[in-house]
N, C-alpha and C positions, 0 to 999 in steps of 0.2 A: 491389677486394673490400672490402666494410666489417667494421675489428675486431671480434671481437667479443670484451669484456670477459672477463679470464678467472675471474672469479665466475659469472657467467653460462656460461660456457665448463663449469664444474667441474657447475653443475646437469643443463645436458644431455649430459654424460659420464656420468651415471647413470645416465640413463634409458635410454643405452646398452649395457646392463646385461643377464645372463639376465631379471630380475624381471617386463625388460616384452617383449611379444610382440615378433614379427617385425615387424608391419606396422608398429607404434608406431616400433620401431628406423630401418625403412624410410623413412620420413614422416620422420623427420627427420633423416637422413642427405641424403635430397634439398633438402629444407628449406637445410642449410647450404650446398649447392653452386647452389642455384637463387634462394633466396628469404633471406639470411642478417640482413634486417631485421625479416622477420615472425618469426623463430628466437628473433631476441632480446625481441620483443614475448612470444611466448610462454613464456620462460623466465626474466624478467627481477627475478620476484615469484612468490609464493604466493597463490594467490585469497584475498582478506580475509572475514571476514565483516561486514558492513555491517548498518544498519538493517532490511534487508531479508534476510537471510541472506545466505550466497554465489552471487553468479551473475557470471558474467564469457560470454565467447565459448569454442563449443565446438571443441575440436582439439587436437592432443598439446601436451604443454610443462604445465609446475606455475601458469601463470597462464592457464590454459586448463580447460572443464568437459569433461570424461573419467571413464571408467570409471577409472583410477589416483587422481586427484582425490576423485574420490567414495568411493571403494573406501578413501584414506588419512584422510577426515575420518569414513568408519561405522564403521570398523575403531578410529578414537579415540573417536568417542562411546561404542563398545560396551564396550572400557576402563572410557571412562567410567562408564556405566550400573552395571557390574559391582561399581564401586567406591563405587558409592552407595548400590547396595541388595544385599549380598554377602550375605544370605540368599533373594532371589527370584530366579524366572527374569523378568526382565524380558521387556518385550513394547512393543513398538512396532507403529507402523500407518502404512503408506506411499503415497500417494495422486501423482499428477503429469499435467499437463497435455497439452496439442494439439501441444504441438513436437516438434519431430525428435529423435529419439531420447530421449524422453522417456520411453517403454515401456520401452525393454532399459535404460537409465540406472536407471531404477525397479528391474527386477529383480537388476540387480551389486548396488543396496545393500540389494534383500532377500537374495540369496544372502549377503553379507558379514557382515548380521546373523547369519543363520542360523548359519553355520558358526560363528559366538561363540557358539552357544547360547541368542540370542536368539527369542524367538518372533514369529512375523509376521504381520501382517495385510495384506494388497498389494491395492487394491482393483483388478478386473477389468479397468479401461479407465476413461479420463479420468475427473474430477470435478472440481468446483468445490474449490480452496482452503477456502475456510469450514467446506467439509463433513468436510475433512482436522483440521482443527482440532476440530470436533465429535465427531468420529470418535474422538477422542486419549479423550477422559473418554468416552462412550459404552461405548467397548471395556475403558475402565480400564488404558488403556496408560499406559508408563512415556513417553513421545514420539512423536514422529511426525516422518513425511519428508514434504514435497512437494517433487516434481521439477518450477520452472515460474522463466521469466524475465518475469513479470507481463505487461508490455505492451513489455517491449527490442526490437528488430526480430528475424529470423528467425535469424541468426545465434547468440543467444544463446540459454543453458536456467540453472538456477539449484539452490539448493539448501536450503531454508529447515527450521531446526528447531524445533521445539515439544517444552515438555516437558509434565507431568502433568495441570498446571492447562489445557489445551491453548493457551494464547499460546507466543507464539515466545521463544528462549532470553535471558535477563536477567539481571543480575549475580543471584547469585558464579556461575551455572551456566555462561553464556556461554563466562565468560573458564575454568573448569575444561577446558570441553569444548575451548576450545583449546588450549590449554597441553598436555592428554591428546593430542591430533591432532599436536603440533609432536614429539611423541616417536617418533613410528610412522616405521619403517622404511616406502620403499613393497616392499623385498624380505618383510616380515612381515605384509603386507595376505593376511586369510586368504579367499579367492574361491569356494571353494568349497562350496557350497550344500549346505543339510541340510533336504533339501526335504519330510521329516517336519515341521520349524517353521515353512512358510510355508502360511496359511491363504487362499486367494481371495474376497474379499468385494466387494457391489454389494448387490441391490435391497433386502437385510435392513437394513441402514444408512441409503441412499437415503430409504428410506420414513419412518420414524423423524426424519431429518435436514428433512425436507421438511414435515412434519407440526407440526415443534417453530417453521421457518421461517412457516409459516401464522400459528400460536400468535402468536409476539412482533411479526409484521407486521403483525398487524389492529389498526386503533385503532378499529374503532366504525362501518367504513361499511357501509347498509344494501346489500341487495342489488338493488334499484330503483336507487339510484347507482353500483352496479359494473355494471349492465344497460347505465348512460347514457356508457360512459368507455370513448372507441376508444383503443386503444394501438397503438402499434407496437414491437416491440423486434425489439433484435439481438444477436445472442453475437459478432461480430465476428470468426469463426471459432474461437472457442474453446469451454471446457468450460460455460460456464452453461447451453448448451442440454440438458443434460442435469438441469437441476434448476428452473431459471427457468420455466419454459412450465407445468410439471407445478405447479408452488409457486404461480402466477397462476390455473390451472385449481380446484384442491384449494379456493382460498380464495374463488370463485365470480366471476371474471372471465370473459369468454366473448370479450368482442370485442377479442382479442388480434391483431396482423398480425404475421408474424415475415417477418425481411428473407429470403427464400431463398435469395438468392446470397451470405450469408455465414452460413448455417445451418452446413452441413457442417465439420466442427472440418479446421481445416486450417495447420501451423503454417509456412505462406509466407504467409499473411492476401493471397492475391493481389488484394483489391478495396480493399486500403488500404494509403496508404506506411505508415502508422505504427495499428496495433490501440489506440489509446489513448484513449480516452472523453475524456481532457480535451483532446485536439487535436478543433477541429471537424470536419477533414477526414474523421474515421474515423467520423460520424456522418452523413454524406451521405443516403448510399442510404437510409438510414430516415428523414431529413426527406422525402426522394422521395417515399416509399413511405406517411410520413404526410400529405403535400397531398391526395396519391390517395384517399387513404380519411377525410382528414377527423378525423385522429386529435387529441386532447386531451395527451394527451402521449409523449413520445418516449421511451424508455432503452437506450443502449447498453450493456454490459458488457467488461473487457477480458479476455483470453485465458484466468488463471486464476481468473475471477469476482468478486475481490476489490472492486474500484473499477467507480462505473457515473458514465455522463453521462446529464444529464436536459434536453431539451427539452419547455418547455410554451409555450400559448399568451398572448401579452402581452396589453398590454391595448387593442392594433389585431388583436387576431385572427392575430398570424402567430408561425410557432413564433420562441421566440428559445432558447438556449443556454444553462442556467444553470452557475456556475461552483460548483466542489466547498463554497467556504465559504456559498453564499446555499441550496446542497440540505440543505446540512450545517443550518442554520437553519430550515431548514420543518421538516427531521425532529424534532431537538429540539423543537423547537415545541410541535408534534403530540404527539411524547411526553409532554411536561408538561404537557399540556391533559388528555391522557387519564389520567396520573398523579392529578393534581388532580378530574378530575371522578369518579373511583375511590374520593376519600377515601386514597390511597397516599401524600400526602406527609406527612410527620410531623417533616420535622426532619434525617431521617437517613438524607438520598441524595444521591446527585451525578451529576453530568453531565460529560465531559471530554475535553479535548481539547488542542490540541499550541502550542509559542511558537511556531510562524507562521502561523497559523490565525486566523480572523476574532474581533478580539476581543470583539464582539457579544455572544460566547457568555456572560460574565462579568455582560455587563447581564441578559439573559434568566435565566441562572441567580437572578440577586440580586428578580427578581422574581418568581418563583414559590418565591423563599424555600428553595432548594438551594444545595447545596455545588456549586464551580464547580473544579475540577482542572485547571493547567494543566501538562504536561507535553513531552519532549523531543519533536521528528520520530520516528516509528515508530510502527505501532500496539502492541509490542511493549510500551511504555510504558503506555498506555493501559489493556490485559488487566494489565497490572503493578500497577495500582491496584486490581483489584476482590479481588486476592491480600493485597493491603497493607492494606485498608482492609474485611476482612470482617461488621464492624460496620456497616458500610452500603451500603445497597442504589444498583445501578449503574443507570441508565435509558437512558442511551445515551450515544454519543460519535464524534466525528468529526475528521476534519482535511482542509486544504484541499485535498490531492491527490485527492478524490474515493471518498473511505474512510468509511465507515461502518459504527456498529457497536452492535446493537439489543438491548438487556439481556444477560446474563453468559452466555448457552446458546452461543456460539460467543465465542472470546477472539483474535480477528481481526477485522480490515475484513471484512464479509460482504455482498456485492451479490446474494445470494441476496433474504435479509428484507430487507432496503433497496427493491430493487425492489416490493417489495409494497407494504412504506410509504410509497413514491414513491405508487402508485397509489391508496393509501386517500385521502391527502392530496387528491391531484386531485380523486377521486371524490365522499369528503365534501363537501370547497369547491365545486366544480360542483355540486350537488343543494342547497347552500343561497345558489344562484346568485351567484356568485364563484366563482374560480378559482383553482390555485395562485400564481399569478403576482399576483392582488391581491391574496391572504393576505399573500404576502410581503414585498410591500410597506405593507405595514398595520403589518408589524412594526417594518421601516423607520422608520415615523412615532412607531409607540410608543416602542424603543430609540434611534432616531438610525438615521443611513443611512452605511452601513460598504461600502467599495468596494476591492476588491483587486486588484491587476493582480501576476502573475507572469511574469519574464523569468527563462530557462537559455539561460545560453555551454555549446556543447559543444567539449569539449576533450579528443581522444581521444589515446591511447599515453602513451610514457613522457614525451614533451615536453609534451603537455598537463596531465597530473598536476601536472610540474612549475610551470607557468605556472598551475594553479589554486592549488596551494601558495603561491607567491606572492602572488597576487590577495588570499588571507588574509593574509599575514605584512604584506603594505601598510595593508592593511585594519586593522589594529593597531597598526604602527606609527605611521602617520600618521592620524589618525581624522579622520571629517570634523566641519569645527566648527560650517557651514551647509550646510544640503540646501535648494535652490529656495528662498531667500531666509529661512527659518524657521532659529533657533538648536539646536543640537543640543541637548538638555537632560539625557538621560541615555545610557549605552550600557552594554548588557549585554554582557559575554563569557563565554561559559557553557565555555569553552576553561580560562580561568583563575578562573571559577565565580567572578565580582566582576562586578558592578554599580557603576555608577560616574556621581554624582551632578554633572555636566558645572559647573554651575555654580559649589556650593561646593566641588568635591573628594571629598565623602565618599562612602565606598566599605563598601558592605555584600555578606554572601554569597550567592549562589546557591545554593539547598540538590539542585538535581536533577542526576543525573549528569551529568563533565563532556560537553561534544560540541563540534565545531569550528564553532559559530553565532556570528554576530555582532548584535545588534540596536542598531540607532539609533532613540531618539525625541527628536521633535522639537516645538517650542514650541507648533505651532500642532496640537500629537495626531495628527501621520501618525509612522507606523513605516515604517523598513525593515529586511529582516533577510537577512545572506548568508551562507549557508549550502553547502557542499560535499554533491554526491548520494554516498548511503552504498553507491549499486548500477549508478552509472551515471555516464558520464567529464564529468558536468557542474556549473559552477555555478548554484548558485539567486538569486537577490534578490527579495524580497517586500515589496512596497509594498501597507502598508494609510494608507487618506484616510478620515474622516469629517467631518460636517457633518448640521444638524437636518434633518430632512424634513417640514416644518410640516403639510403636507396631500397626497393620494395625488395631485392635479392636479399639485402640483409636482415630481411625481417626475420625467419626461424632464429637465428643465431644471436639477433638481440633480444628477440622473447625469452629466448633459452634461459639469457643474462638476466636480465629482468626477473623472469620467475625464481630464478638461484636468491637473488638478491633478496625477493619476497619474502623465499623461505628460511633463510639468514636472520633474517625480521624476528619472525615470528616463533623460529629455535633461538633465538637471543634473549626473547620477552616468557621463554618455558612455556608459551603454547602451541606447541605439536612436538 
């Protein structure tokens, strides 16, 4: 039988406790006598919150998503809330996804609000993330909940908070609302509903949300070029079909194809291993379904609408896949084309986006004469600036995971408007015969030609955390001095918030909060950058390569280059 530590031992002897039901006690009293390793996986930690809020795997135990879990972190925000504004009734507004038990998870932390005397807004049944975020200032709530594990496989659900401004939680709030959570008994988790404070909301918001999406996703195309533009999308089983199709309809697209067999929101995604837009695999069935019809471009979404994948046509006519930092690139684009030809840029805007993100972004800003914001992983960061910086106006912003995020009206990744301005782009560039795809590359030739490849190790339970912990502490202690024959020349640790000038020594500050990234650059201007996932048991390494792109004929034969060079990278570092 394997020990189990008696730390861990002393955790799940509470939950052995009146406070928690029968079943919970039952589960894991079998647990010890049957399964005494997944006992200790789920009780070995407290779910963290991450870049992404909290999300872990659902099932009993404190490093596990539950109604006790969730019930102990609404039960500290409402504390919290109470403690911030001890003259109002505070009001939140609670939105959540296509997964398993994502409805009654949604309702324990309307009830828990409630019975603090909170007031609640609980929308009726699934929606898009973005629209929860919207929803936060709309309603004039003091926060919001979504219940959603982005694109995790089915086993997981999540827990993400937003406060006022509606972005997700950022210092000093963050760490308040924890430090409040770390106090709570789970015997003084109050569960019981006061179901005079929970309001039920849908199609009043919806419309409103949808309308505003229309708004910030049109750049200018005529309606002759949304007549000319086959699409195909998919929700991938999740919530965008409930906002995506209507927000493409409203802004006069007609020739839409939606995948059928992954329409119905369903959180087993059974038509795909992995719901995740930037795995190719999860965009399959809509390349299919786009050959069949002929379509211009592809977009997937994943579960809670936030991130999309975009397939357009290259310049052989066949869809190809583009990756989060080259959609990230057309969008901006586009924005600042329409900014500019608006007469809107004056001096006092910015564009922004995250350290391991294409850094293109900085040439494109510096040439339309914008502020360029670079910021930590998270969109959380991103909405943190238009709070920070209300002297000037926000145009949009991105990061390489497939996030986007189109003027200040939502303060998240929103694949709502994104979708739409995927399809303007298309639309426009098609009707003045060019494409997305040679737009893109056009920019290519103007900026340079910036190429990114991203490799994640998964590393799950207590032994893989550990061994990611490691992989950093090596990563620091021994640094590399050459990567694929090019001198190291600087490296940033934004852990110990010092930049460090490889050649002479000198070391200057990182001014953005700390986080556990590492970046290396190198002589000849490739980056890499390793990074720990803030929501998921993996590490990251991000390889960016650039080189000029003389002319658009030359593009195959310098990607060619580029991508060798990538892969050089990354067989030099022993990961592939």
């Amino acid at each position: 039988m394997i020990h189990i530590e008696p730390k861990i031992l002393e955790r799940i002897n509470t939950w052995l406790t009146p406070a928690f039901d029968t079943e919970t006690q039952n589960t894991i009293k079998d647990s010890i006598a049957h399964n005494p390793k997944d006992i200790q996986e789920s009780f070995y930690k407290d779910l963290e919150f991450g870049t992404g809020g909290m999300r872990g795997i659902m099932g009993v135990g404190t490093n596990r998503i539950n109604k006790y879990t969730l019930g102990k972190s609404t039960q500290g925000l409402s504390d919290y809330l109470h403690k911030q504004f001890p003259n109002e009734t505070p009001k939140a507004v609670i939105a959540y996804d296509c997964r398993h038990n994502s409805k009654s998870l949604a309702k324990v932390v309307a009830d828990v609000f409630s019975a603090n005397g909170i007031e609640v807004y609980l929308f009726e049944d699934l929606r898009p993330t973005p629209e929860l975020s919207f929803a936060v200032k709309h309603l004039n709530c003091h926060c919001g909940i979504v219940l959603t594990a982005s694109h995790n496989p089915p086993e997981y659900n999540g827990y993400k908070v937003y406060w006022q401004d509606g972005g997700q939680l950022v210092p000093p709030h963050d760490n308040g609302v924890i430090d409040q959570i770390n106090t709570v008994d789970y015997a003084n988790i109050k569960f019981e509903a006061n179901d005079s404070l929970i309001h039920f909301i849908g199609e009043e918001v919806d419309n409103v949300f949808i309308d505003a999406s229309v708004k910030n996703g049109s750049v200018g195309a005529t309606q002759a070029a949304k007549d000319d533009l086959t699409i195909v999308f998919t929700s991938l089983h999740g919530t965008s079909i409930t906002a995506v199709p209507e927000t493409l309809k409203r802004a006069g697209y007609k020739n839409v194809h939606i995948v059928k067999e992954q329409e119905v929101p369903n959180g087993d995604f059974p038509t795909v291993k992995s719901p995740n837009p930037e795995e190719p695999a999860a965009l399959k069935m809509a390349l299919e379904l786009a050959e069949k019809v002929n379509a211009d471009i592809v977009i997937g979404t994943d579960p809670d609408c936030d991130r999309l994948g975009v397939a357009v046509r290259n310049s052989d006519n066949e869809l190809q896949l583009l990756n989060g930092n080259q959609t990230m690139l057309m969008m901006t684009d586009f924005l600042l084309k329409q900014w500019k030809a608006e007469g809107k840029i004056k001096g006092k805007e910015f564009i922004a986006s995250t350290i391991v993100s294409t850094p293109i972004l900085s040439k494109l800003a510096e040439a339309y004469q914008v502020d360029s914001k670079i910021v930590l992983t998270g969109f959380k960061w991103i909405a943190k600036l238009i709070h920070d910086f209300p002297e000037l106006d926000f145009i949009g912003g991105g990061e390489e995971s497939f996030g986007f995020m189109v003027g200040d009206f939502v303060r998240d990744k929103d694949a709502v408007t994104s979708t739409l301005l995927a399809c303007e782009i298309a639309a426009i560039s098609k009707s003045k015969g060019s494409s997305f795809f040679n737009e893109l590359i056009n920019l290519y030739v103007e900026h340079d030609f910036y190429k990114e490849k991203l490799v994640s190790l998964t590393k799950k339970g207590i032994e893989g955390a550990e061994e990611i912990k490691q992989m950093m502490v090596d990563a620091r202690e021994n640094p590399l001095k050459i990567i694929n024959g090019s001198k190291v020349v600087k490296i940033e640790d934004y852990d110990l918030s010092i930049a460090k000038n490889m050649l002479t020594g000198e070391e200057s500050a990182i001014t953005v909060p700390k986080s556990n990234v590492l970046i290396y650059y190198t002589e000849d201007g490739s980056q890499v950058a390793l990074r720990p996932s803030g929501t998921e048991p993996k590490i990251k390494f991000y390889v960016s390569v650039n080189t000029a792109l003389n002319t658009v004929n030359d593009f195959k034969s310098t990607e060619a280059q580029l991508d060798a060079k990538a892969e050089a990278i990354l067989k030099d570092m022993n990961l592939i």
